[in-house]
N, C-alpha and C positions, 0 to 999 in steps of 0.2 A: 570671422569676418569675410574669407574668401566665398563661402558659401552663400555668405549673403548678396556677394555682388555677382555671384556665378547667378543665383534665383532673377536680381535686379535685370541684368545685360538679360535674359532670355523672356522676363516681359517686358522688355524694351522691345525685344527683336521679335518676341513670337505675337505682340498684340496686334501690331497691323498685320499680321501674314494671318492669325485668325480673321480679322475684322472683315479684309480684303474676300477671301474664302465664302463666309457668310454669305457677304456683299453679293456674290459671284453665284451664289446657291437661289437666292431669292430673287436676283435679274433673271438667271436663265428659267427658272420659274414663272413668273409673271408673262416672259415672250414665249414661253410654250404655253399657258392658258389661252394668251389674248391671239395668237395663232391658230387654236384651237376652235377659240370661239369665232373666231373669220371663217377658220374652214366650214366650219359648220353652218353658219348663215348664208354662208358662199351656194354650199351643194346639198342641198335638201333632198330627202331621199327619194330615189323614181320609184312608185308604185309596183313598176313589172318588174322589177329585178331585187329579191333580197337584201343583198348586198348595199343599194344604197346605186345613187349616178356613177356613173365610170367618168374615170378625171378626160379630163377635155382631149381630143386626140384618139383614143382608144374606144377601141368594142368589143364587147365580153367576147363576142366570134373571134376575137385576134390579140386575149391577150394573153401573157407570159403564165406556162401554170405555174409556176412560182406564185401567183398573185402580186404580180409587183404593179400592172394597172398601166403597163405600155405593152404595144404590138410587137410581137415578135420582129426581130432585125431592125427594133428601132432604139434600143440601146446600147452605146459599146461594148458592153461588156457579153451581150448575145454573138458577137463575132468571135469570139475566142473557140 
Protein backbone atom coordinates (compact mmCIF):
# COMPACT_ATOMS: atom_id res chain seq x y z
CA UNK A 1 0.00 0.00 0.00
CA UNK A 2 2.79 2.47 0.80
CA UNK A 3 4.11 2.14 -2.74
CA UNK A 4 1.08 2.80 -4.09
CA UNK A 5 0.55 6.11 -2.42
CA UNK A 6 4.57 6.93 -2.84
CA UNK A 7 3.53 6.27 -7.06
CA UNK A 8 -0.21 8.47 -6.23
CA UNK A 9 1.77 11.77 -4.15
CA UNK A 10 4.44 11.89 -7.08
CA UNK A 11 1.66 12.16 -10.02
CA UNK A 12 0.04 14.50 -7.91
CA UNK A 13 3.16 16.39 -7.66
CA UNK A 14 5.11 15.71 -10.77
CA UNK A 15 1.90 16.30 -13.32
CA UNK A 16 1.76 20.02 -13.17
CA UNK A 17 5.53 20.41 -12.91
CA UNK A 18 5.58 18.19 -16.20
CA UNK A 19 2.47 20.03 -17.73
CA UNK A 20 3.90 23.59 -16.50
CA UNK A 21 7.61 22.47 -18.50
CA UNK A 22 5.74 21.64 -21.68
CA UNK A 23 3.63 24.72 -21.39
CA UNK A 24 7.03 26.70 -21.04
CA UNK A 25 8.83 24.54 -24.08
CA UNK A 26 5.94 25.53 -26.69
CA UNK A 27 5.58 29.35 -25.39
CA UNK A 28 9.19 30.07 -25.75
CA UNK A 29 8.82 28.27 -29.08
CA UNK A 30 6.08 30.14 -30.69
CA UNK A 31 7.94 33.78 -29.41
CA UNK A 32 11.00 32.66 -30.99
CA UNK A 33 9.23 31.75 -34.47
CA UNK A 34 6.99 34.85 -34.49
CA UNK A 35 10.17 36.95 -33.48
CA UNK A 36 11.79 35.43 -36.22
CA UNK A 37 9.37 35.88 -38.61
CA UNK A 38 9.24 40.03 -37.56
CA UNK A 39 12.98 40.02 -37.93
CA UNK A 40 12.77 38.86 -41.02
CA UNK A 41 9.99 40.95 -42.72
CA UNK A 42 11.60 43.68 -40.72
CA UNK A 43 15.27 43.50 -42.57
CA UNK A 44 15.21 42.25 -46.04
CA UNK A 45 18.47 41.46 -47.40
CA UNK A 46 20.68 44.40 -49.03
CA UNK A 47 21.79 43.29 -52.45
CA UNK A 48 25.68 44.69 -51.84
CA UNK A 49 26.45 42.92 -48.87
CA UNK A 50 26.27 38.93 -48.32
CA UNK A 51 25.52 38.99 -45.14
CA UNK A 52 22.15 40.45 -45.36
CA UNK A 53 21.39 44.61 -43.90
CA UNK A 54 23.42 45.47 -40.91
CA UNK A 55 21.06 46.21 -37.86
CA UNK A 56 20.32 49.72 -37.50
CA UNK A 57 23.16 51.83 -36.02
CA UNK A 58 26.23 49.98 -37.35
CA UNK A 59 28.47 49.70 -40.53
CA UNK A 60 30.20 46.75 -41.82
CA UNK A 61 33.40 49.53 -41.81
CA UNK A 62 32.83 49.58 -37.94
CA UNK A 63 31.67 46.56 -36.81
CA UNK A 64 32.86 44.12 -33.94
CA UNK A 65 34.95 41.17 -35.77
CA UNK A 66 33.36 39.07 -33.47
CA UNK A 67 30.29 39.66 -35.78
CA UNK A 68 28.13 40.70 -33.01
CA UNK A 69 26.56 43.77 -35.66
CA UNK A 70 27.63 46.93 -33.23
CA UNK A 71 30.53 49.53 -33.73
CA UNK A 72 33.24 49.01 -31.80
CA UNK A 73 33.30 51.09 -28.31
CA UNK A 74 29.64 50.96 -28.52
CA UNK A 75 29.09 47.96 -26.31
CA UNK A 76 29.94 47.55 -22.66
CA UNK A 77 31.40 44.91 -22.72
CA UNK A 78 34.22 46.26 -25.50
CA UNK A 79 35.47 48.52 -22.43
CA UNK A 80 36.85 45.74 -20.55
Amino acid sequence: MTGVLGLLDLMIAGAPVIIFCVWQLVSVNRAIAKDKVARDSLTAPDAASPEGASPEGASPEGASPEGAGHAVGEHRLDDR
